[in-house]
PyMOL Python script that loads the backbone (N, CA, C, O; Angstrom):
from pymol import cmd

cmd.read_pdbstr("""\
ATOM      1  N   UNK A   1       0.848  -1.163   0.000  1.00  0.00           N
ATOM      2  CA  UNK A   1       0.000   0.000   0.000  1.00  0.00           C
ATOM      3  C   UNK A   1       0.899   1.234   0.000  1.00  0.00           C
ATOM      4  O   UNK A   1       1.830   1.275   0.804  1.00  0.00           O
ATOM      5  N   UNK A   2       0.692   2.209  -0.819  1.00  0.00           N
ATOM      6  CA  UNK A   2       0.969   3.484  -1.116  1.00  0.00           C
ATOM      7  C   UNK A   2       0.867   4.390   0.071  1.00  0.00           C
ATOM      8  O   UNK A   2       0.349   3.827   1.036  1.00  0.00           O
ATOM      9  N   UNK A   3       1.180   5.511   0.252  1.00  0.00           N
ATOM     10  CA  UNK A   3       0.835   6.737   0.491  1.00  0.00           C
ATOM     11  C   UNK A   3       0.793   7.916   0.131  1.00  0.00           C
ATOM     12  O   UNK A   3       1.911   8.426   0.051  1.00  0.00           O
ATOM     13  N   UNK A   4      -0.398   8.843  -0.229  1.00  0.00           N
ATOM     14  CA  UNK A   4      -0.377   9.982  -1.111  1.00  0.00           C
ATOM     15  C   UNK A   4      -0.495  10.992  -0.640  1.00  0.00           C
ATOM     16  O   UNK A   4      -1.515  11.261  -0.006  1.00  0.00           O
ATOM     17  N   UNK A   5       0.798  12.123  -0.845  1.00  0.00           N
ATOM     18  CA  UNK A   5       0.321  13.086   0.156  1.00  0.00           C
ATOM     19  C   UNK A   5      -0.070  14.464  -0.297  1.00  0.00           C
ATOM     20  O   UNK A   5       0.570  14.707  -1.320  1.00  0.00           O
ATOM     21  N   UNK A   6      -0.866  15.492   0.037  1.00  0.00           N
ATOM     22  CA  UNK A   6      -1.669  15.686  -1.170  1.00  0.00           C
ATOM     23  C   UNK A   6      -1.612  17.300  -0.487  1.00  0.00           C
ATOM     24  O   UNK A   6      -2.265  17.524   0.532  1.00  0.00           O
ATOM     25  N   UNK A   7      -0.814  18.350  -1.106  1.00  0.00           N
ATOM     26  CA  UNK A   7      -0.547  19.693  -0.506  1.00  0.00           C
ATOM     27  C   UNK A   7      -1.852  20.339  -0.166  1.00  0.00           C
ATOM     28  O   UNK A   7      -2.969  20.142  -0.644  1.00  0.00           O
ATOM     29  N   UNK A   8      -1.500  21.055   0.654  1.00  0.00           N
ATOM     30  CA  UNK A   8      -2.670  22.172   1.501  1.00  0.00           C
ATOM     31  C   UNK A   8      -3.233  23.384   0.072  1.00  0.00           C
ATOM     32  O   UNK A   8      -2.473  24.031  -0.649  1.00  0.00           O
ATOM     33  N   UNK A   9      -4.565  23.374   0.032  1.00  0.00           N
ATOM     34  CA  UNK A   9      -5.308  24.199  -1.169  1.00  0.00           C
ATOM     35  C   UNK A   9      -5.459  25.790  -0.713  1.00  0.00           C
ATOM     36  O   UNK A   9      -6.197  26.286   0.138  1.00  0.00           O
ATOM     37  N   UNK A  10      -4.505  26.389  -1.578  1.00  0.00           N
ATOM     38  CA  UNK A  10      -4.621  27.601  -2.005  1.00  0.00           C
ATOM     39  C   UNK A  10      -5.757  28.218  -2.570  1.00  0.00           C
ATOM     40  O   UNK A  10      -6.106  27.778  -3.665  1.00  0.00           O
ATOM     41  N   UNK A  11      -6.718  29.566  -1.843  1.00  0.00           N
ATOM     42  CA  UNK A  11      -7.090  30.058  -2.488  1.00  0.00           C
ATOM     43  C   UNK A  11      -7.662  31.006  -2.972  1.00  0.00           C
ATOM     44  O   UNK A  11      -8.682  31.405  -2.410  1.00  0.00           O
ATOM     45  N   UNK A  12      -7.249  31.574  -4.004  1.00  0.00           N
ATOM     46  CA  UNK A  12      -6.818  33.113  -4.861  1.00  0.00           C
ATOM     47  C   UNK A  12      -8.234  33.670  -5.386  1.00  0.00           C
ATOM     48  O   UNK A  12      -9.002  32.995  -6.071  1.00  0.00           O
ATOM     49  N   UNK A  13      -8.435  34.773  -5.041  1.00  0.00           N
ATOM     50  CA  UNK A  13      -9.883  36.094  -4.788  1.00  0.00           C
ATOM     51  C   UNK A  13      -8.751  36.929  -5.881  1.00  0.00           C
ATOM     52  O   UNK A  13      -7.563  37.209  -6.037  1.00  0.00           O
ATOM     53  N   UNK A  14     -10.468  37.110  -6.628  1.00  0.00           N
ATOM     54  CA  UNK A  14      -9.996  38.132  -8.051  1.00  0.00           C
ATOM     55  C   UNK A  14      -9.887  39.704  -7.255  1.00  0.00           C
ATOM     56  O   UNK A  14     -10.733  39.962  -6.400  1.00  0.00           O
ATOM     57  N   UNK A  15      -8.742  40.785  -7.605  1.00  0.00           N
ATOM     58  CA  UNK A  15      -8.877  41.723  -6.941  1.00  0.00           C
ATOM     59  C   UNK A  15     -10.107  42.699  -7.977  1.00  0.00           C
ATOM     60  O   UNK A  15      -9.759  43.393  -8.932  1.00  0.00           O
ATOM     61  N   UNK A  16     -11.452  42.546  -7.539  1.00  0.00           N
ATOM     62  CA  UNK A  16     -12.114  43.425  -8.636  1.00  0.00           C
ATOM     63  C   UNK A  16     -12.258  44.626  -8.316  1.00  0.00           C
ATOM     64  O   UNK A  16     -13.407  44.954  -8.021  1.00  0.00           O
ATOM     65  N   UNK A  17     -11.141  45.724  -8.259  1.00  0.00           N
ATOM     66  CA  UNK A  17     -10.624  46.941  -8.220  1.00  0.00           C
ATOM     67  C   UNK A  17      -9.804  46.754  -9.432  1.00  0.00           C
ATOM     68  O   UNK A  17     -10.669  46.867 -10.300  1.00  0.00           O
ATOM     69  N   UNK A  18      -9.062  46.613  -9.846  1.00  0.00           N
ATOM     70  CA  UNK A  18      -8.102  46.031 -10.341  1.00  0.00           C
ATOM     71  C   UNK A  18      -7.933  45.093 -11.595  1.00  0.00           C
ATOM     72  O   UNK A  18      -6.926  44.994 -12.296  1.00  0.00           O
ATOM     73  N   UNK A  19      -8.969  44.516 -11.713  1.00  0.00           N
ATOM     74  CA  UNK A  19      -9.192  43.551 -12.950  1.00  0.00           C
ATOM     75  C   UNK A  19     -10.407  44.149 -13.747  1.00  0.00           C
ATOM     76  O   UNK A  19     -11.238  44.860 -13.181  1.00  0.00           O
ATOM     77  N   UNK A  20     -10.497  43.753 -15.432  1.00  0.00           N
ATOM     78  CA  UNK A  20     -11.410  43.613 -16.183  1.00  0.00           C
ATOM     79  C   UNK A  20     -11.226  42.316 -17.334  1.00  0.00           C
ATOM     80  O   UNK A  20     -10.182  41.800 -17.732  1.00  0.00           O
ATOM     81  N   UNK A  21     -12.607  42.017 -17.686  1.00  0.00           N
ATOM     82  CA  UNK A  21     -12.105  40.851 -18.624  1.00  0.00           C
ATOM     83  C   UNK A  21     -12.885  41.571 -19.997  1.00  0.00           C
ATOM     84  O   UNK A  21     -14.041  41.978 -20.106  1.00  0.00           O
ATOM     85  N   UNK A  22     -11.881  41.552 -20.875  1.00  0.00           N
ATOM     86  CA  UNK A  22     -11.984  42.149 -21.895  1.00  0.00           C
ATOM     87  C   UNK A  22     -12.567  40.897 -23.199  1.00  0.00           C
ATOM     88  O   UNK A  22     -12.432  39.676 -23.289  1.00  0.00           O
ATOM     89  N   UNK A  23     -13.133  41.772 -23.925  1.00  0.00           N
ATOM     90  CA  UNK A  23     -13.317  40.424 -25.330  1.00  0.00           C
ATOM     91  C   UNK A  23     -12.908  41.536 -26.637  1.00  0.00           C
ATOM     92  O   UNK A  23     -12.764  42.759 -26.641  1.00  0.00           O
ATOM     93  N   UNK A  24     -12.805  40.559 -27.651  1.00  0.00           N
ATOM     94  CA  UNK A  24     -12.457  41.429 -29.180  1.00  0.00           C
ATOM     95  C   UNK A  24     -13.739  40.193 -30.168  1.00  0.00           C
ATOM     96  O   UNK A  24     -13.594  38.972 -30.111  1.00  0.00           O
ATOM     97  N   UNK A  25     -14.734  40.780 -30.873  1.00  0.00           N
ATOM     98  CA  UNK A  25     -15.494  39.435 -31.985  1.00  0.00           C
ATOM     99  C   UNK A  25     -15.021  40.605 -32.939  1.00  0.00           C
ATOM    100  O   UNK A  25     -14.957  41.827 -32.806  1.00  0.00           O
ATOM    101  N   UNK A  26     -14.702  39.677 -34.004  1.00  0.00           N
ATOM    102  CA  UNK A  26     -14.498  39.999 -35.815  1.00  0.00           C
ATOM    103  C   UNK A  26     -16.183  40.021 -35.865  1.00  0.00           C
ATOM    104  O   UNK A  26     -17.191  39.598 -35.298  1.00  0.00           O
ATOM    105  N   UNK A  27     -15.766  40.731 -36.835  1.00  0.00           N
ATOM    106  CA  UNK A  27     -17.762  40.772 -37.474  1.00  0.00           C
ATOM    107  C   UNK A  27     -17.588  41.201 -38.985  1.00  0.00           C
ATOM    108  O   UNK A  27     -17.357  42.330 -39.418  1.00  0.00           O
ATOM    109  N   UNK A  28     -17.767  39.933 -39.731  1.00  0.00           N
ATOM    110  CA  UNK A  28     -17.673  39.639 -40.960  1.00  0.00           C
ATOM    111  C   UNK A  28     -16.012  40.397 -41.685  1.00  0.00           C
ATOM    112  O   UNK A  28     -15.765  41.284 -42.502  1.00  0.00           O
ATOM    113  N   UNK A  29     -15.558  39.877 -41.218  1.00  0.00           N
ATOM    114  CA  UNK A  29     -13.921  39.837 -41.321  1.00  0.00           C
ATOM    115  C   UNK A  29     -13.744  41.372 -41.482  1.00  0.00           C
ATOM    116  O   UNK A  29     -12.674  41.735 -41.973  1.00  0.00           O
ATOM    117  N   UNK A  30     -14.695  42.367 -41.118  1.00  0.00           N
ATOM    118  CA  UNK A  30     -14.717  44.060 -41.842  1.00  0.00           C
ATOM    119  C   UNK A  30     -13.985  44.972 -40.728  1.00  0.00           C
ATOM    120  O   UNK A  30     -13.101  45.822 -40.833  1.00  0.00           O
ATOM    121  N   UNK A  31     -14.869  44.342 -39.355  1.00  0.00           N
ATOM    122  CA  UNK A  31     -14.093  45.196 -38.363  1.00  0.00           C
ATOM    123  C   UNK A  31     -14.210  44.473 -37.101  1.00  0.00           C
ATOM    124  O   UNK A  31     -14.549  43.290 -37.136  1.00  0.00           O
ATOM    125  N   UNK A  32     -13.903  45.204 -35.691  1.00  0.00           N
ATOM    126  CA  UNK A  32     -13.640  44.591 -34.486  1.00  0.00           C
ATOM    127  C   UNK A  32     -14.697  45.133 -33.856  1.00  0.00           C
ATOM    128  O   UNK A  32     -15.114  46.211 -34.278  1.00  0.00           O
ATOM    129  N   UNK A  33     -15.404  44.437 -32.615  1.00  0.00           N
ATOM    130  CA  UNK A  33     -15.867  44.789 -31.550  1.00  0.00           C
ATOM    131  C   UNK A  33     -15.058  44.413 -30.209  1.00  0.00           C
ATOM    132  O   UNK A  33     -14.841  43.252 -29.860  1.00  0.00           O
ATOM    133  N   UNK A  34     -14.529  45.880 -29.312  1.00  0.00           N
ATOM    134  CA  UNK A  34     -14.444  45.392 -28.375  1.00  0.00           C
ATOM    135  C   UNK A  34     -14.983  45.965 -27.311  1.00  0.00           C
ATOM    136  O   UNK A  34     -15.549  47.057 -27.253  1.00  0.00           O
ATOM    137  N   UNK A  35     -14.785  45.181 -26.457  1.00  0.00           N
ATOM    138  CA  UNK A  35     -15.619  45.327 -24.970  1.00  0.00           C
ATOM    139  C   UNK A  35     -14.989  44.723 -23.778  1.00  0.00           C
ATOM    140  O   UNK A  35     -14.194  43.788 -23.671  1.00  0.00           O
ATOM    141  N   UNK A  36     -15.560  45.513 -22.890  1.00  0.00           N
ATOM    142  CA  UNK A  36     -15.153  44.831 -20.959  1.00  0.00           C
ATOM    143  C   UNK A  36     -15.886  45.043 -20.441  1.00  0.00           C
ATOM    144  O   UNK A  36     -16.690  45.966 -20.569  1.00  0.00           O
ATOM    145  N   UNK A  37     -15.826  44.277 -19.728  1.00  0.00           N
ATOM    146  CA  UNK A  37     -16.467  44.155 -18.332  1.00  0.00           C
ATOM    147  C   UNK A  37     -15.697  44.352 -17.056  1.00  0.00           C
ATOM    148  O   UNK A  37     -14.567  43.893 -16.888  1.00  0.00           O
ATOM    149  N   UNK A  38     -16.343  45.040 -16.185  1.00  0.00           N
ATOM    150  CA  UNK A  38     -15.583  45.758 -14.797  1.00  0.00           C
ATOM    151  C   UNK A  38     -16.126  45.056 -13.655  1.00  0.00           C
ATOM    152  O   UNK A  38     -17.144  44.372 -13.750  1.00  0.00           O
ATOM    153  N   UNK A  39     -15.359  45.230 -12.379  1.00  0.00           N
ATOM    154  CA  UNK A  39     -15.912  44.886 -11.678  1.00  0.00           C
ATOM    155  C   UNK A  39     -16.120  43.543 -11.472  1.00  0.00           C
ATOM    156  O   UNK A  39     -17.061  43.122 -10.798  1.00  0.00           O
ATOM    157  N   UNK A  40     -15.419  42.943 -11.933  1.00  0.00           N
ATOM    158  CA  UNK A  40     -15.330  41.443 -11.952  1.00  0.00           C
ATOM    159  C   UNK A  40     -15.113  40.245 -10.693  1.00  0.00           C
ATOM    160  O   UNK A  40     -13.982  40.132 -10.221  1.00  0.00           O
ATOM    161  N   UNK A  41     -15.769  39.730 -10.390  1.00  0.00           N
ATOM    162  CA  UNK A  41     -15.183  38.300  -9.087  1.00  0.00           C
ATOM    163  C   UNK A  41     -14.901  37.151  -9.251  1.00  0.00           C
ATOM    164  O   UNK A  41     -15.135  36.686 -10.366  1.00  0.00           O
ATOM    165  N   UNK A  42     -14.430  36.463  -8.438  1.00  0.00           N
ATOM    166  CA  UNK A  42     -14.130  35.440  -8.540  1.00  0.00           C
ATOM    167  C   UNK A  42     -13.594  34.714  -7.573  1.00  0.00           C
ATOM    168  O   UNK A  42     -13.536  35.314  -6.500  1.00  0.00           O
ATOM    169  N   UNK A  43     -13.053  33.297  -7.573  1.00  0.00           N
ATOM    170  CA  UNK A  43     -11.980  32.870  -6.849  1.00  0.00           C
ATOM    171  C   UNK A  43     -11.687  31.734  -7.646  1.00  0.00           C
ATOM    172  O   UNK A  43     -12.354  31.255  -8.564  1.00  0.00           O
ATOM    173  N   UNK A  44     -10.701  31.399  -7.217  1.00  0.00           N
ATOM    174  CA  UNK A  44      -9.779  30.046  -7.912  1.00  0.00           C
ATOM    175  C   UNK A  44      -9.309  29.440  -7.051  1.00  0.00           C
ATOM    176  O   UNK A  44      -8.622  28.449  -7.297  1.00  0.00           O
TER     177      UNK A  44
END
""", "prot")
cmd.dss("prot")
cmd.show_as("cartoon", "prot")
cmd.util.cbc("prot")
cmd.orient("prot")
């Protein structure tokens, strides 16, 4: 028999001051849309 030892879980809070998640869509290969979003949360 084995033993598995299995590290202590980290875990990471989006700073939403600080962050945005941005996007870019092509629209009919002519031009760009972009955009963000603010204010964002999370954790991981």
């Amino acid at each position: 028999m084995s033993t598995v030892t299995v590290p202590a879980t980290t875990i990471w809070n989006v700073d939403s001051i600080h962050s945005v998640a941005e996007f870019k869509v092509e629209h009919l290969m002519i031009s760009n849309l972009k955009g963000q979003f603010s204010g964002v949360t999370g954790t991981l």
